[in-house]
N, C-alpha and C positions, 0 to 999 in steps of 0.2 A: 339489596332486594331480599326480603324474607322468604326463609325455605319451603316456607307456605303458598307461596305464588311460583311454581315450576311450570315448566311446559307440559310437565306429564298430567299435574291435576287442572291445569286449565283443559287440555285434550281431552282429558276423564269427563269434565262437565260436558262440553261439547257433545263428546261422544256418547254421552247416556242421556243428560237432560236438555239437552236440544238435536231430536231424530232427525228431522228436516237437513243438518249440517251436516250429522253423521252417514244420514245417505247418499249425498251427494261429496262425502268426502274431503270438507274442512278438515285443513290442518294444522296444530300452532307450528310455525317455526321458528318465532323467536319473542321472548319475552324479556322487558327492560324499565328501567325509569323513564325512557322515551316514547314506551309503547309498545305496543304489539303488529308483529307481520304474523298475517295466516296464510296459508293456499288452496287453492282449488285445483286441483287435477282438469284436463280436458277431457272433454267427456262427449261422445258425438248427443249423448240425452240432453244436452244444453245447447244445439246448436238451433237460435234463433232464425236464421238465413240456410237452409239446403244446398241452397247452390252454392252459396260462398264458404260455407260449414265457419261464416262467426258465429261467435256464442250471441243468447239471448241477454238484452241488459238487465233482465229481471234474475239470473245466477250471478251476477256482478254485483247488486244491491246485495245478494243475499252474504254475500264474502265480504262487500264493504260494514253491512249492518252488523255481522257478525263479530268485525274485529274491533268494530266501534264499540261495543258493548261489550265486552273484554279487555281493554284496553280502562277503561275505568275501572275495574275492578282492580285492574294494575295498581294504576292511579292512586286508589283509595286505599289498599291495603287490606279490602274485607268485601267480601259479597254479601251483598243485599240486593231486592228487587229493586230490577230497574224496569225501564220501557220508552221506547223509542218514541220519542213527541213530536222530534222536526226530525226529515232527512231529503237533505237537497245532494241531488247527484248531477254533478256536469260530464255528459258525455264527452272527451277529445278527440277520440280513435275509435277504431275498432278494432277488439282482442284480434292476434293473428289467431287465424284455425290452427289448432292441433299444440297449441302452448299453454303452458299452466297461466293462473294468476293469479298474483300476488295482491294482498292489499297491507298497508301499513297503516294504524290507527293512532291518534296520539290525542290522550284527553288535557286540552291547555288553558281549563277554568273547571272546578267546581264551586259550587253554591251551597246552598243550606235545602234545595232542592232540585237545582239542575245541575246537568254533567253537560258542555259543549269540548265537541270533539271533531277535528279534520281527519281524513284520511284520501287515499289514494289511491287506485288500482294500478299495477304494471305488470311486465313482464318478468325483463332482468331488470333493468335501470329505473329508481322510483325519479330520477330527471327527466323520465319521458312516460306521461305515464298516460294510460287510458283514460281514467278518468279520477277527477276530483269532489271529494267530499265537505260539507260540514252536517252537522247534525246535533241535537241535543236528545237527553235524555231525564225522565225524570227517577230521581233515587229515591228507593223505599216505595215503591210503583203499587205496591198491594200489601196486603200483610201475610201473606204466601211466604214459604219458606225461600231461601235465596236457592241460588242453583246448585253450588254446591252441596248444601244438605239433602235437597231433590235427589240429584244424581246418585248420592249414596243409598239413597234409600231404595232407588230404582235397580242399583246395582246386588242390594241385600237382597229383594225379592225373588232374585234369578233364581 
């Protein structure tokens, strides 16, 4: 894996050129040739159900889209605009209240202009998992800077 693709500069992008993640607290925890796991912290601001304090499946998508879209840049070995074209999400479970989760991404076809990639939400165990992913993406999405240039520049103007 190139020293170029760490957890701390994927983290850095997240955390400056995508606030939405950064607010709610996306984190990388592990980056590979297999893919990427991120996590979300429990947060009673994401709980869907009051009574039952589960989370909403709309911070689920946002941790699976997330890692999904990171996970090619793995992949790829270079960031450039991307953007989410399909993303089908099967619910299996419901997160327990008051647990992180995990999602694990893995991009296992690119194209000359799509990225199709599975992922998974869980707990501890990705054998039991909340829910299951696929999704595509299309590369070079805009002619916008990629993220990682973004982020740097968001982070200069501080």
């Amino acid at each position: 894996m190139s020293g170029v693709f760490d957890i701390s500069q994927i983290q850095n992008i997240i955390d400056v050129g995508i606030p939405h993640c950064a607010d709610i607290g996306v984190k990388v925890e592990e980056i590979s040739e297999a893919g990427v796991v991120m996590s979300l912290p429990y947060d009673d601001r994401f709980v869907g159900n009051p009574v039952s304090g589960v989370l909403h499946g709309g911070i689920i998508t946002t941790l699976i889209d997330s890692a999904s879209g990171m996970c090619i840049y793995v992949k790829m070995q270079k960031y450039i605009p991307i953007a989410t074209l399909d993303l089908r999400i099967d619910y299996l479970k419901s997160a327990v209240p008051g647990r992180d989760v995990f999602a694990k991404a893995t991009c296992y076809r690119l194209s000359k202009q799509i990225a199709f990639v599975r992922a998974i939400a869980y707990h501890d165990d990705p054998e039991d998992p909340i829910a299951n992913s696929v999704s595509t993406f299309m590369l070079k999405s805009t002619a916008s800077k990629p993220l990682n240039e973004a982020s740097k520049k968001m982070v200069d103007k501080k």
